[in-house]
C-alpha positions, 0 to 999 in steps of 0.5 A: 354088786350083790354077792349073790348074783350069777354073772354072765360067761363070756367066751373070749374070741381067738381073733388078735383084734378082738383080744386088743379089746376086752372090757374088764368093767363090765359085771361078767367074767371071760375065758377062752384059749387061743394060738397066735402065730409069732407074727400077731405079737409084733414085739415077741417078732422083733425077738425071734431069729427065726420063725419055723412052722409051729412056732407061736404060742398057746394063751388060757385065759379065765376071769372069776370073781373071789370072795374078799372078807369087808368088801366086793369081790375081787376079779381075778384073772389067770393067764397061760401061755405056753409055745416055741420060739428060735432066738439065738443061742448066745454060745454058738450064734445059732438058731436056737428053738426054746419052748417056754411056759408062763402061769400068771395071776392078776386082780383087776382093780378099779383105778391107779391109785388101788393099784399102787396102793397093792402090797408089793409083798404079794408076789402071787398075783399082781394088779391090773387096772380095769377098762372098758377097752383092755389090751389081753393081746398085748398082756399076753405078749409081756408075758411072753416076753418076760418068759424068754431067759436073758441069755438064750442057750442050747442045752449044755452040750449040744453046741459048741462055743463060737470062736469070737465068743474067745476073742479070737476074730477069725479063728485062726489064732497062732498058738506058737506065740503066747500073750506077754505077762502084763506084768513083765510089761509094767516091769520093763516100762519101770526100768526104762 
């Protein structure tokens, strides 16, 4: 590629269809901006307790090529996503709704081999593997994914606990009796 050709823009299409589909090796660089309903990301759907109107997220997606120093430039590709979901809260049991936000940074590479070979140290940008026929939706779904915490919760004080969360099953423990000391059990099995 000559370092002093301008490349073409094109302006990625909002439809999820046509986000399965985007072909990194062609000599042009891409943005666009989009909303897709929890319904279009069959994985995230899995995930959600519940959709309420709203939820969904907001995607940005913008490809340039960077100069690198002795070789051809690199693409680079920045990724934002940013929208709502119910997941259960694991304190209390219920729908919790969390907004999440993920800013990424990939440099599209022509083949596995350069991938691998990637520093691992370089945790401000990955490798992505280019191809004629990418999947942006489904990298925009991993991404979304890899946003939501592990052990969704309400904001600390605005539930409270379930019961099971305690071990109690039906929430009506007998306070009066109180669990027996498991040492005084491995005392009396000792006498006996």
């Amino acid at each position: 590629m000559n370092r002093n050709q301008v490349l073409p823009q094109v302006e990625l299409s909002a439809d999820p269809k046509a986000l399965s589909r985007i072909d990194f090796c062609a000599p042009q660089s891409y943005q666009g901006s989009g909303f897709l309903e929890i319904k279009a990301l069959p994985r995230v759907a899995e995930e959600a307790s519940s959709v309420e109107p709203g939820d969904g997220f907001h995607w940005e997606v913008e490809t340039h090529f960077a100069n690198s120093p002795g070789s051809e430039p690199q693409q680079i590709l920045k990724l934002a996503v940013k929208g709502r979901i119910h997941l259960v809260c694991q304190s209390c049991l219920q729908d919790c709704g969390l907004d999440l936000a993920q800013e990424s940074r990939f440099v599209i590479v022509t083949s596995e081999e350069e991938a691998d070979a990637f520093p691992m140290e370089d945790d401000q940008q990955e490798p992505l593997v280019a191809s004629q026929h990418f999947d942006l939706l489904g990298l925009i779904e991993d991404e979304i994914l890899l946003s939501m915490p592990l052990i969704p919760k309400h904001p600390d004080g605005t539930c409270q606990p379930h019961a099971s969360s305690f071990g109690e099953v039906d929430g009506a423990a007998d306070t009066s009796e109180k669990p027996q000391n498991p040492f005084n059990i491995l005392k009396n099995m000792k006498k006996n």
